[in-house]
Backbone as CSV, one residue per row, in Angstrom:
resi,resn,N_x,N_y,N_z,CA_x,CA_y,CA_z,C_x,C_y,C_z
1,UNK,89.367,118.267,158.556,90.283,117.440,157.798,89.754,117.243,156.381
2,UNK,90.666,117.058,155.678,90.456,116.864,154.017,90.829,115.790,153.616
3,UNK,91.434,114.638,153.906,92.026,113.796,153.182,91.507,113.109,152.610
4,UNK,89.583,112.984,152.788,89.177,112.462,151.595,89.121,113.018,150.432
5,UNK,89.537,114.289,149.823,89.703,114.868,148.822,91.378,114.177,148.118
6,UNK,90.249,114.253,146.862,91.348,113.781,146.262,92.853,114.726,145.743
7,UNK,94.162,114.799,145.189,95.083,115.252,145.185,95.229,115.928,143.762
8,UNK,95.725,117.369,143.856,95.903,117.949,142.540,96.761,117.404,141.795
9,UNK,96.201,117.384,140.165,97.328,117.284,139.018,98.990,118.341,139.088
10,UNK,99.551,117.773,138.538,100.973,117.964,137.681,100.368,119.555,137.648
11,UNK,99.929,120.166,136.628,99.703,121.459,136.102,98.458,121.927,136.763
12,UNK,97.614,121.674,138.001,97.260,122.527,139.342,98.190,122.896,139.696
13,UNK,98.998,122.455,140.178,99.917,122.780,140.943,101.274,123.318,140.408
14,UNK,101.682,123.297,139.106,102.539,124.421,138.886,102.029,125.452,138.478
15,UNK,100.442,125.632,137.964,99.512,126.777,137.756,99.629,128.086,139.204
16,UNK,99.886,127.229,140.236,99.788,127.813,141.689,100.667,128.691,141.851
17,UNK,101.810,127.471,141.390,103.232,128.568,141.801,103.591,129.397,140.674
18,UNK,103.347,129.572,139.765,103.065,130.664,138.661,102.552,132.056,139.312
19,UNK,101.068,131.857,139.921,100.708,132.897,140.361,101.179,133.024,141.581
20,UNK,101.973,132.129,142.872,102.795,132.884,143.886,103.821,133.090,143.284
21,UNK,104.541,133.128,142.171,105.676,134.236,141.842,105.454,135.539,141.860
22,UNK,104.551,135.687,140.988,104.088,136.888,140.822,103.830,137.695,141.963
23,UNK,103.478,137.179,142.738,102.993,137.952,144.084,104.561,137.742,144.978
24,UNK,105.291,136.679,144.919,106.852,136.505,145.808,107.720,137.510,145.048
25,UNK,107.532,137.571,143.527,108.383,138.792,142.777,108.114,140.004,143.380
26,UNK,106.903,140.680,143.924,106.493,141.583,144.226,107.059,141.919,145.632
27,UNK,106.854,141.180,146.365,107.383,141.003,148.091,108.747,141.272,147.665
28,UNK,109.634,140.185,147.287,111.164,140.394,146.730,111.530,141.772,146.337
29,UNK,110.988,142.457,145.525,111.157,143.783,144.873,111.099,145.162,145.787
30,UNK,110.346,144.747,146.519,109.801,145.921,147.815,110.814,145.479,148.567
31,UNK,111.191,144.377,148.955,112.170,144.321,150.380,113.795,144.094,149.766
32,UNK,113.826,144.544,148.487,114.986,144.618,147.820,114.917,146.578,148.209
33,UNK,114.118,146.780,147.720,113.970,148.299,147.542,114.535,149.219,149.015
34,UNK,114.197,148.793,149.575,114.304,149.531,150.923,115.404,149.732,151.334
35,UNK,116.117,147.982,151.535,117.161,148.456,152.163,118.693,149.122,151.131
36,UNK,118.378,148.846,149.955,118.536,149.585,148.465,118.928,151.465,148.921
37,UNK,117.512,151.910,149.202,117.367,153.109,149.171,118.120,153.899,150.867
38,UNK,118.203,152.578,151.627,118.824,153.381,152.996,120.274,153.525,152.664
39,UNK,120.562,152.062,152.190,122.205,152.305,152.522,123.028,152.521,151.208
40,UNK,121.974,152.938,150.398,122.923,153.379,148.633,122.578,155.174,148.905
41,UNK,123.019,156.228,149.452,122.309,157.315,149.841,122.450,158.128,147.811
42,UNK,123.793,157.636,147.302,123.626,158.293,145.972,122.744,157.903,145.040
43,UNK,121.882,157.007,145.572,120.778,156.968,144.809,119.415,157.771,145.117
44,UNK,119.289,158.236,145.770,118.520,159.364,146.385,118.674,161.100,145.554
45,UNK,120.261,160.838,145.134,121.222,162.401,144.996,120.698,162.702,143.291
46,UNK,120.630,164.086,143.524,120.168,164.052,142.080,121.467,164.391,140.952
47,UNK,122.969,164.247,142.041,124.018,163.862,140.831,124.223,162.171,140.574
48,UNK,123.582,161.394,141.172,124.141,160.195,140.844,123.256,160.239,139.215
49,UNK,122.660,160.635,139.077,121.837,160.396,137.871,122.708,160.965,136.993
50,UNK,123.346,162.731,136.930,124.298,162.772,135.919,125.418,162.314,135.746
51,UNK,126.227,161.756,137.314,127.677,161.751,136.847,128.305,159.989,136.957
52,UNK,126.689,159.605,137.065,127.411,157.856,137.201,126.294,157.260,136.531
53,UNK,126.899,155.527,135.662,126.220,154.756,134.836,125.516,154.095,135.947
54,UNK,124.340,153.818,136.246,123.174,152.969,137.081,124.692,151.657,137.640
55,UNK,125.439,150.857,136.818,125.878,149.579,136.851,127.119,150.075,137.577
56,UNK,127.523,151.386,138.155,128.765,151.599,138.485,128.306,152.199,139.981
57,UNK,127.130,152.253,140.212,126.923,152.634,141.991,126.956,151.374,142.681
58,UNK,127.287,151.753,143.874,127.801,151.165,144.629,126.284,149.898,145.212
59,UNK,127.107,148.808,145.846,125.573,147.867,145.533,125.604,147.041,146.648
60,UNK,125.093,148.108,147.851,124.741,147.176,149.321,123.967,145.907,148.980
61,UNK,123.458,145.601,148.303,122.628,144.314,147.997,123.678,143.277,147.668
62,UNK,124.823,142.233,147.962,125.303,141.561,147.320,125.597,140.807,148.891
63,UNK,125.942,139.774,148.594,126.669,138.775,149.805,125.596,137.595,150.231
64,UNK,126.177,137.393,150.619,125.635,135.705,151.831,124.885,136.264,152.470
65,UNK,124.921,137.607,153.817,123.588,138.153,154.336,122.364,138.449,153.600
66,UNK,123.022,139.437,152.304,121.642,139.230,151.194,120.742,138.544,151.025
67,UNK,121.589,137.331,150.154,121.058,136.082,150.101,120.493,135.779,150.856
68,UNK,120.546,135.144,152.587,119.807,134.960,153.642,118.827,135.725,153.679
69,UNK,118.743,136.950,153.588,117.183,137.960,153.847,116.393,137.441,153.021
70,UNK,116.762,137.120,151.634,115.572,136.927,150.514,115.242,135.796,150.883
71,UNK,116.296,134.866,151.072,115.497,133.523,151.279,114.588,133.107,152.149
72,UNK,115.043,133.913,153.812,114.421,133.816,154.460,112.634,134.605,154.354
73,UNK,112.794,135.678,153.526,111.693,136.585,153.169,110.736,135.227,152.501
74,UNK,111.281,134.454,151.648,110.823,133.575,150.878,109.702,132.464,152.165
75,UNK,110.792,132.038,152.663,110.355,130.976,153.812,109.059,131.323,154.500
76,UNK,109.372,132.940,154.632,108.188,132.891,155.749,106.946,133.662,155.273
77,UNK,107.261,133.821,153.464,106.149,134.172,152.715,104.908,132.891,152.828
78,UNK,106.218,131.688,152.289,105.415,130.150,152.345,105.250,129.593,153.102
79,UNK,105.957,129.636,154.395,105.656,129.476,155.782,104.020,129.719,156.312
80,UNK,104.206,130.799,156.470,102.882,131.474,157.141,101.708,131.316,156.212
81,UNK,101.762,131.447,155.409,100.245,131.109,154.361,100.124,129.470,154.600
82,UNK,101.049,128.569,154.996,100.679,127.160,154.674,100.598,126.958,155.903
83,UNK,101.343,127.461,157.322,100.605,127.512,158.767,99.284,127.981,158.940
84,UNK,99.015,129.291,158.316,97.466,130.204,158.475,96.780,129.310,157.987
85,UNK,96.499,128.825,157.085,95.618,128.333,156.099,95.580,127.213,155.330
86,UNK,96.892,127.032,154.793,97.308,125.422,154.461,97.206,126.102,152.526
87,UNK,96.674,127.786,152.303,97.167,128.023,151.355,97.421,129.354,151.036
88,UNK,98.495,129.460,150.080,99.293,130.853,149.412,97.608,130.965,148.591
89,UNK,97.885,132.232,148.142,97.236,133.019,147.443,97.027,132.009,145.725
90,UNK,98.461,131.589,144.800,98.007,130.644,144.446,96.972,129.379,144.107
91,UNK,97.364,128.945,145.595,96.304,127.403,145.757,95.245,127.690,145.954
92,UNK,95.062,129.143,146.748,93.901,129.339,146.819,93.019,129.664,145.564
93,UNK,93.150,130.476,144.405,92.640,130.363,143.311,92.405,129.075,142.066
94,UNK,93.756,128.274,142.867,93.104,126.903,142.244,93.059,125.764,142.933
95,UNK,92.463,125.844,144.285,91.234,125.256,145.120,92.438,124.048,145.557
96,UNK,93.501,124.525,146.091,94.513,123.407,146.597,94.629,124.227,147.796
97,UNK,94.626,122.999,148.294,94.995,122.951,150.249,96.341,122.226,150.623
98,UNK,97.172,122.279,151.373,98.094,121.964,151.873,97.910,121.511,153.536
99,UNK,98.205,119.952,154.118,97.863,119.713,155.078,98.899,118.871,155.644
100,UNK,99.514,118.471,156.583,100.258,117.662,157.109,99.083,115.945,156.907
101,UNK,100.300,115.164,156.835,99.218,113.626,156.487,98.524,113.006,157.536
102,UNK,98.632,113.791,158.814,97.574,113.011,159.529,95.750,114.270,159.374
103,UNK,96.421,115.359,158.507,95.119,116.072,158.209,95.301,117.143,158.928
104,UNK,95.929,117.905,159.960,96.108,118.652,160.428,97.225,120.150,159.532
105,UNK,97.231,121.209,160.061,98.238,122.293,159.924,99.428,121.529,159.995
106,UNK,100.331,122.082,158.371,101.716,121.175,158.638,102.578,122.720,159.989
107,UNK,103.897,122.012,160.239,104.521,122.565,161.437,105.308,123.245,160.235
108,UNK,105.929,124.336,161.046,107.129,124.618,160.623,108.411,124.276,159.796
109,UNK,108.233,122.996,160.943,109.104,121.841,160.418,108.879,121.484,159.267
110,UNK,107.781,120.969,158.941,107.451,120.588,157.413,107.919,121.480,156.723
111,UNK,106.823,122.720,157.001,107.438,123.602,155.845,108.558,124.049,155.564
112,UNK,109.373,123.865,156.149,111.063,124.050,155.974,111.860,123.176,154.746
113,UNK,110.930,121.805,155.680,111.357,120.804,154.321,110.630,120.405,153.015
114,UNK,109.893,120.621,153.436,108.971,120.735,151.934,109.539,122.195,150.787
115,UNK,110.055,123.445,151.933,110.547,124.309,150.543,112.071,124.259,150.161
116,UNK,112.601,123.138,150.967,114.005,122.934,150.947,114.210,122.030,149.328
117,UNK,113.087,120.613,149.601,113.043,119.650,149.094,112.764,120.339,148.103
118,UNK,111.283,120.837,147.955,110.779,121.737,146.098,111.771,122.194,145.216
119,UNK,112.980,122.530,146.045,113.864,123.481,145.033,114.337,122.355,144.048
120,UNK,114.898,121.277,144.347,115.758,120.741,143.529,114.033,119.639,142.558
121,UNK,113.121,119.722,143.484,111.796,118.577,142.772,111.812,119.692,141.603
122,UNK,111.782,121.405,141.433,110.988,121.409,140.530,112.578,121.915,139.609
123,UNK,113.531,121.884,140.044,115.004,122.675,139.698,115.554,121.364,138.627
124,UNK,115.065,120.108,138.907,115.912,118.746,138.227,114.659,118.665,137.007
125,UNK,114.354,119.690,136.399,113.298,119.809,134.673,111.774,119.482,135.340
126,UNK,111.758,119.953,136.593,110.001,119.202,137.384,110.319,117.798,137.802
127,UNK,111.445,116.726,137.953,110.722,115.574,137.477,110.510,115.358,139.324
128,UNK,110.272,116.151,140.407,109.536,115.846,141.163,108.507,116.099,141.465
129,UNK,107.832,116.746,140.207,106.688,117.050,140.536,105.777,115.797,139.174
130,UNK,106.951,115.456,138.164,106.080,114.779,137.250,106.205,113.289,138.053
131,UNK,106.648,112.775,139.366,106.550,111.688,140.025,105.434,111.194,140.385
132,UNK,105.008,112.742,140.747,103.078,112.518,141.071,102.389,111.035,139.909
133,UNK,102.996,111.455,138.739,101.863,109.909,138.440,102.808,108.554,138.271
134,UNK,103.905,108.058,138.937,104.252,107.199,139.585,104.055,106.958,141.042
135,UNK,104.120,108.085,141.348,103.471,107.891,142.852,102.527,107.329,143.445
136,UNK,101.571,105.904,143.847,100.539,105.442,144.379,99.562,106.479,144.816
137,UNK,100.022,107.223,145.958,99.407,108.048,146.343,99.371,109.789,145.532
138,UNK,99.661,109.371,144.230,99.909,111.392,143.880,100.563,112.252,144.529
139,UNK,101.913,111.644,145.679,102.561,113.050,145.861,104.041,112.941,145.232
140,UNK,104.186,114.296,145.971,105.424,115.042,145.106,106.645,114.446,145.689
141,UNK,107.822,114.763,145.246,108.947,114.705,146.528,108.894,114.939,147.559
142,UNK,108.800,116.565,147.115,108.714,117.550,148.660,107.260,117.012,149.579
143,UNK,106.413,116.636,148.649,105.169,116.048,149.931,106.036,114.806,150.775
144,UNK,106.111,113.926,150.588,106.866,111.947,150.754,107.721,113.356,151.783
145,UNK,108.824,113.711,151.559,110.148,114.345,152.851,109.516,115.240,153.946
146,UNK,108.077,115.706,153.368,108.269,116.443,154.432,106.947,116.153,154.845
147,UNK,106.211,114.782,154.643,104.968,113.808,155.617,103.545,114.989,155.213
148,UNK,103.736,115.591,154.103,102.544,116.379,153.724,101.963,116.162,152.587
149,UNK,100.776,116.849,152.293,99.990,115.999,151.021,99.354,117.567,150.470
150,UNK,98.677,117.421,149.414,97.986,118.897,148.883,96.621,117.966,148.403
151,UNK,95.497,118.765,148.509,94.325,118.010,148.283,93.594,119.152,147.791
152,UNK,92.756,118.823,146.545,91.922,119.380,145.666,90.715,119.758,146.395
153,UNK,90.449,121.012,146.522,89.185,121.277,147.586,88.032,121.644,145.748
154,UNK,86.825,120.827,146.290,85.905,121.292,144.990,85.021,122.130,145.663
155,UNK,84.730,122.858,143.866,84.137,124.231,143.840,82.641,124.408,144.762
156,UNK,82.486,125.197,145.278,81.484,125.357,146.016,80.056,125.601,145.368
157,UNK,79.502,124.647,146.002,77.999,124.994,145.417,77.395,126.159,145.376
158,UNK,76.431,126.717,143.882,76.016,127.774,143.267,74.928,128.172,144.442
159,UNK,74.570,128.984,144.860,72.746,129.193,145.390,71.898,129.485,144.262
């Protein structure tokens, strides 16, 4: 358990999700790609290149199922790193942990609502993430809805 560690700043923590874009852009792009390349076959053809503009082939990628794959791709990018470990690739470079508030692995559950809640904390100009310093305790929206906390793990001693 961590909860005697104290809780990351405002800009730890959008530093984090900076660098899981970068790495969720990447995931996104590959699992855009694929199913892209099965069910668009004239993109494969080496006339789609002369006899059609890129913006005029045909574009299995669009709809509500779409949508659902990415998001869900999303969920269980942030899902599983905050079940495994309590951190994305992110937090992990800037020494943030993610824990349910009695100190344990948050559930599922949490994480559902915690990435439900984030959208609109960081979508309304941040101001649920700039709550952190009204907050008594330093958390976010999405921490308070979904009974979870993020705690500053310090740097490990040199040998």
């Amino acid at each position: 358990m961590t909860t005697d560690l104290p809780a990351p700043g405002v800009f730890r923590r959008l530093a984090a999700i900076v660098y899981d874009c970068f790495l969720l852009f990447a995931i996104l792009f590959v699992a855009s790609l694929i199913p892209a390349l099965l069910l668009s076959p004239e993109i494969m053809s080496n006339d789609a290149a002369n006899n059609s503009v890129v913006h005029e082939l045909n574009s299995p990628l669009q709809g509500s199922l779409y949508r659902f794959y990415l998001v869900s791709l999303i969920f269980i990018f942030y899902g599983w790193f905050w079940r495994k470990s309590g951190q994305t690739l992110g937090m992990q470079a800037w020494r943030i942990k993610l824990e349910s508030s009695s100190g344990d692995q948050p559930s599922w559950s949490q994480c559902l609502i915690r990435l439900v809640v984030a959208i609109p904390s960081l979508g309304l100009a941040g101001l649920g993430y700039w709550w952190i310093w009204l907050d008594r305790d330093g958390l976010a929206w999405h921490d308070r809805a979904s009974n979870t906390r993020l705690r500053s793990i310090p740097k490990a001693a040199k040998k």
